[in-house]
C-alpha positions in Angstrom: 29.4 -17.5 9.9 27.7 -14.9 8.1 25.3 -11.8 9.3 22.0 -12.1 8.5 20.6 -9.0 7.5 17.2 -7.9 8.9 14.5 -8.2 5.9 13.5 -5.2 4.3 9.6 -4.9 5.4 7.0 -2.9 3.1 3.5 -1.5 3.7 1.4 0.6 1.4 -2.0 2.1 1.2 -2.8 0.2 -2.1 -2.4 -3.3 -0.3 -5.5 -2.1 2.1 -8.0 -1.5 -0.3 -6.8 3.0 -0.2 -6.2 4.9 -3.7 -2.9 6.2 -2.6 0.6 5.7 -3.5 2.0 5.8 -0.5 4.3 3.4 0.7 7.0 2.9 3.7 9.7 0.3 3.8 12.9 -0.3 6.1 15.0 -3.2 7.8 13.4 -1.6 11.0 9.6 -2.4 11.3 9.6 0.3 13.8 10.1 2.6 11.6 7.4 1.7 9.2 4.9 1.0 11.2 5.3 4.3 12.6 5.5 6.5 9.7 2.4 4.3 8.1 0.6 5.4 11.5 1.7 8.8 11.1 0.6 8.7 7.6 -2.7 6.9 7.5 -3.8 9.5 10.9 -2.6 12.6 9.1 -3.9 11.7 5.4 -6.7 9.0 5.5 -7.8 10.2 9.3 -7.4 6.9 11.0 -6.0 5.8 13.9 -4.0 2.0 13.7 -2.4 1.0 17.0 1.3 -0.3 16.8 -0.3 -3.4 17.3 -2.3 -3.2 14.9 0.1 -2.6 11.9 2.0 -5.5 13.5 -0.8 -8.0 12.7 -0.7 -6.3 9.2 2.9 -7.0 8.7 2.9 -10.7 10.0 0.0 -11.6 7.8 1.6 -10.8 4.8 4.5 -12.9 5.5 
């Protein structure tokens, strides 16, 4: 049986209605939804709970 390999996920400011280019994308959603926090707090000055950029992620599946 083969390994199925964790879907690369993506999230980017452009997708949320931001003029930015930044993106974040990894087989761990961890990891992008935390460096998208870290990015939209230190850049665009909001705060998005994990939560939050979850629901982002699972609606755009």
């Amino acid at each position: 049986m083969a390994m199925m390999k964790n879907p690369i996920v993506k999230l980017q400011c452009s997708d949320y209605g931001y003029d930015c280019t930044y993106s974040s994308s990894d087989r761990n959603i961890s990891i992008v939804i935390n460096n998208f926090q870290k990015h939209m707090s230190d850049k665009h000055f909001i705060d998005y709970s994990y939560e939050t950029v979850l629901q982002f992620i699972l609606r755009k599946q």
